[in-house]
Structures are given as structure tokens and as C-alpha cells.
C-alpha positions in Angstrom: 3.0 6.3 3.3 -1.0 4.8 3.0 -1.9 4.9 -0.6 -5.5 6.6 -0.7 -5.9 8.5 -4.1 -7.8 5.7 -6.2 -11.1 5.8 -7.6 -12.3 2.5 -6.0 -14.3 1.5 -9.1 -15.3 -1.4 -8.2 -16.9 -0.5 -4.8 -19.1 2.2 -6.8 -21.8 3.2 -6.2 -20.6 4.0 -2.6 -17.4 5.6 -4.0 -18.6 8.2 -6.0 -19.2 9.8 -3.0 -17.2 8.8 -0.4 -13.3 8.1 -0.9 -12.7 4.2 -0.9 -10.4 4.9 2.7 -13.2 6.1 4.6 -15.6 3.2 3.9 -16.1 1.3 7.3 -15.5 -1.9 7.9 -15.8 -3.1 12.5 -16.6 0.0 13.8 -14.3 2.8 11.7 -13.2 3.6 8.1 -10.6 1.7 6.8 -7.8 4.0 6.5 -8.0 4.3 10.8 -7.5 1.0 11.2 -3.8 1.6 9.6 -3.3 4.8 11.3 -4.2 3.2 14.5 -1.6 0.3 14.0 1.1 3.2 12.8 0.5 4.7 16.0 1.2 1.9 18.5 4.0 1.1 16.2 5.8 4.4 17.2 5.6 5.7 13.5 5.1 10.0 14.0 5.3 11.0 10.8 2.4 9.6 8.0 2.1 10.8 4.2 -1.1 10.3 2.3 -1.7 11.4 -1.2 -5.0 12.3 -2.3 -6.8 12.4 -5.6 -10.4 11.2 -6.0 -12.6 13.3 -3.5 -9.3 14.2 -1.2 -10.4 17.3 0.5 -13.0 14.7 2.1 -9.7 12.7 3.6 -8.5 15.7 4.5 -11.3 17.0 6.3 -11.8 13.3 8.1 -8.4 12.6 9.4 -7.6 16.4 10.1 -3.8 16.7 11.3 -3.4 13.3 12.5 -2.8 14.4 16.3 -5.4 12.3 17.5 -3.8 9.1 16.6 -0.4 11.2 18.0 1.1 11.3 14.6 1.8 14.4 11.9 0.1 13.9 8.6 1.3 15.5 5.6 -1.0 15.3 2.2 0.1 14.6 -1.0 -2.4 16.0 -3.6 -2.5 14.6 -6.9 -4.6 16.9 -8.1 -7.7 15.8 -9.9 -6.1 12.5 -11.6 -4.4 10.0 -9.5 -0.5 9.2 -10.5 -0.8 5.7 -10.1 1.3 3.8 -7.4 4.6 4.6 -8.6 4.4 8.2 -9.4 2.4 8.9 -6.3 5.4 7.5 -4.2 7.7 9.4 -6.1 6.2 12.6 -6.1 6.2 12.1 -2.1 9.6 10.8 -1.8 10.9 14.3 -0.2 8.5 13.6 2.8 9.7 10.5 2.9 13.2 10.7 3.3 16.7 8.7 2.1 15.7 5.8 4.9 13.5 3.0 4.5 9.9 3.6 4.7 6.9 1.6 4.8 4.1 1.7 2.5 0.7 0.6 2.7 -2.3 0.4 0.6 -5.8 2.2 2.1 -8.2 -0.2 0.9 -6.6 -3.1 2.4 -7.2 -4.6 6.2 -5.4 -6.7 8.0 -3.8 -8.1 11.6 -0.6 -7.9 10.5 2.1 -6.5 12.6 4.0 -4.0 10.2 7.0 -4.4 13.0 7.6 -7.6 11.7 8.6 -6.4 8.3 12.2 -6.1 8.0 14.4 -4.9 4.5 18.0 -6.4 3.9 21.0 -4.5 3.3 20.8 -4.9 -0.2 17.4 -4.7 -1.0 15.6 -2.1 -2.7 12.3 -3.0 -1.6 10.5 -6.0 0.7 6.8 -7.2 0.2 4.5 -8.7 2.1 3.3 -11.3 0.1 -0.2 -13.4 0.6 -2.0 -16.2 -0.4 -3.8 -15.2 -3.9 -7.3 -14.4 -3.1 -10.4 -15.9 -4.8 -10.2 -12.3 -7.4 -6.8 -12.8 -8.4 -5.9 -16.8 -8.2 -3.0 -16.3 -10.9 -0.6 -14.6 -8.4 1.8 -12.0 -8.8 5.2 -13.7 -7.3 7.2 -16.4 -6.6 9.1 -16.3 -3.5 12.8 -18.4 -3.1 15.1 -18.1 -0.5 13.7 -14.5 0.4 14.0 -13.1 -3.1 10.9 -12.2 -5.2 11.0 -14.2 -8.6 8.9 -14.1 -11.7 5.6 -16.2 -11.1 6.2 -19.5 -12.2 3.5 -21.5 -14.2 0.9 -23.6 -11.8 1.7 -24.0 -8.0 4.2 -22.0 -5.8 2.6 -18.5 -6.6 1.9 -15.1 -4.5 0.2 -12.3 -4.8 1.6 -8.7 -3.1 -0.4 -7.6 -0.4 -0.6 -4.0 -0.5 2.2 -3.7 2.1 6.0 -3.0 1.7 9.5 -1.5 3.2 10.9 0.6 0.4 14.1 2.4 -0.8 14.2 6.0 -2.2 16.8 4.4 -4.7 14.4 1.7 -6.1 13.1 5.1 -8.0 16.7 5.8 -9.7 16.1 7.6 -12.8 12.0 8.2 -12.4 10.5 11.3 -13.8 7.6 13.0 -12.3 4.2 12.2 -13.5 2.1 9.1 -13.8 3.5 5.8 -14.0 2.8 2.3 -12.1 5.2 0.4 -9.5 5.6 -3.3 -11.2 8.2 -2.4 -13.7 10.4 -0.6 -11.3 9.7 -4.0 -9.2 10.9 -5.9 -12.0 13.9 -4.1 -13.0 14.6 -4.6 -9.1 13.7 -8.7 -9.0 16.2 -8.8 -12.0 18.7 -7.4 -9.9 18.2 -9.9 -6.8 17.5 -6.7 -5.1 13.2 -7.9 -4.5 12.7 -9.6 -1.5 9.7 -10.8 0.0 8.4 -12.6 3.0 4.9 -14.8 3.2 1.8 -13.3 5.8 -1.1 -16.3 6.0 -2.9 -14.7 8.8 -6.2 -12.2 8.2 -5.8 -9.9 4.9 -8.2 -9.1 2.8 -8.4 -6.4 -0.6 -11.7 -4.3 -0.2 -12.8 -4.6 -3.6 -16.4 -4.7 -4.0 -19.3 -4.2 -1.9 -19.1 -8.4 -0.9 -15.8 -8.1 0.0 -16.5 -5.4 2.5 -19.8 -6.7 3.7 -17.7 -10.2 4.2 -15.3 -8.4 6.6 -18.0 -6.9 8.2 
């Protein structure tokens, strides 16, 4: 699933008419860059969901058979659901299997093969070095598992990418709500794991941010 139905405030005033995904960054919007990588990766099957100016997605990416993959839409309607409800409300495309998640307004070289979930695991993150925007971090990482932050040095911040479980959902209602406290009640489990990516990721943010990857 590619996460595409936010605003993209902070990249305004190109997003107020053009959805975040589709601003371009070497040679093609961002949200192709993913479906490219999908594609070589042997992935057929992609869901979006779509909010803020979707029918524009829709209209750019089509079908998906030029990549060679089937793309189904989930629309959100005119307000997006936020991370964890849009995942939810596309869970029946998505299936009782694993499935990877990834945000639009990310890039990055990584190699989605080499993200793998344990047994027991309800979810696995790709975690990163915290970026000049966001220096506090989100995780710690030990032995694998994703732990609470802990105070000064040893801290990650989630990267937008991650191998997830229908079941981390357990007891979700539809509507809008956001991921972290289902992560949470999942780290308390032991059932959040994590692995570190140091190579090229960067958050499209702002209007620097995307002229720095450019």
C-alpha cells in the first residue's frame, strides 16, 4: 500500500494544486519512483488511498499496467483518515498476509526486498537516522525490537516504510485515527520490530527538501 492522501502542508503553495505524490523530484513524480521499485520487486497488486486532490492521482497513474501492476484506489473521500484508518479501511485489498507499506512523499534507494517480518511480529519498520526536521527521534531499536525512545543518544526515527500485519489492527473501528498508538500497544507486546537503513532517504517536506534532492 503507498500512502498518498495527505495535504502536504508544508510543501504549499505547490500542493494546493498538485497532490504532494506527483511533485517531481530526477526526472518523474515521486509516487513513480515507488511504483517502479514495486514493479522490479515482483509486487502485482498496489493500493493507494486518495484524499486531497485524488481524482488527479487517479487520472496520472491510470490502472497501473504500465509499471505491469493492478492498482486499486482507496478514496477517503474529501478528508483524509490519517495513517491508521486509511490502512484499515484498505485492509480487505490487502489481505490476511503481510504487506508492505510505504509513504508517497518519501524517496529512497532502498531495496524493499530486504525487509523481512518475524513470526511473531505484528509489524517491522524501517527505521533511519533522524533528519535535520525531526532530531528527537521516534525509536529505540535493541536486539530487533522497537523500544520507547530513550533520553539523548541511541534514537530513530521511522522512515515511512514497513511490513505489516492485518492483526496489528485487532479491535479498530472505521474512521479516522493515527498509527503510533496501535504501534505502541504493539512495542509493549515485544511484537515491534525494527531494522536500521543508513543509505539515501529523505522526507519531502518543504520546497528545500525537494529542491535538495533535485
Amino acid at each position: 500500500m503507498i500512502l498518498a492522501a495527505g495535504r502536504g502542508e508544508r510543501l504549499r503553495p505547490l500542493t494546493d494544486s498538485l497532490p504532494k505524490p506527483l511533485a517531481v523530484a530526477r526526472g518523474k513524480p515521486l509516487i513513480v519512483h515507488h511504483l517502479e521499485r514495486l514493479a522490479r520487486l515482483g509486487v502485482q497488486t498496489v493500493v493507494i488511498n486518495l484524499a486531497w486532490l485524488g481524482a488527479r492521482l487517479r487520472e496520472a497513474l491510470g490502472d497501473g499496467g504500465r509499471w505491469g501492476l493492478s492498482i486499486h484506489y482507496s478514496d477517503e473521500g474529501s478528508q483524509a483518515l490519517d495513517v491508521g484508518g486509511g490502512i484499515y479501511r484498505a485492509l480487505p485489498w490487502l489481505g490476511r498476509e503481510p504487506f508492505l507499506t510505504v509513504s508517497a512523499d518519501i524517496y529512497t534507494a532502498f531495496d524493499f526486498s530486504e525487509l523481512a517480518i518475524a513470526p511473531q511480529a505484528l509489524a517491522q519498520l524501517l527505521l533511519v537516522p533522524n533528519p535535520e526536521h525531526h532530531r528527537r527521534g521516534d525509536f529505540g531499536l535493541v536486539e530487533g525490537c522497537v523500544v520507547p525512545a530513550p533520553a539523548g543518544e541511541g534514537t530513530w526515527t521511522f522512515g515511512g516504510i514497513a511490513l505489516m500485519r492485518a492483526q496489528l489492527f485487532e479491535g479498530c473501528q472505521p474512521g479516522r485515527f493515527p498509527l503510533l498508538p496501535l504501534l505502541e500497544r504493539a512495542m509493549a507486546q515485544r511484537r515491534l520490530h525494527g531494522q536500521l537503513y543508513t543509505g539515501e532517504w529523505l522526507n519531502v517536506g518543504t520546497a528545500a527538501q525537494l529542491a535538495a534532492l533535485q
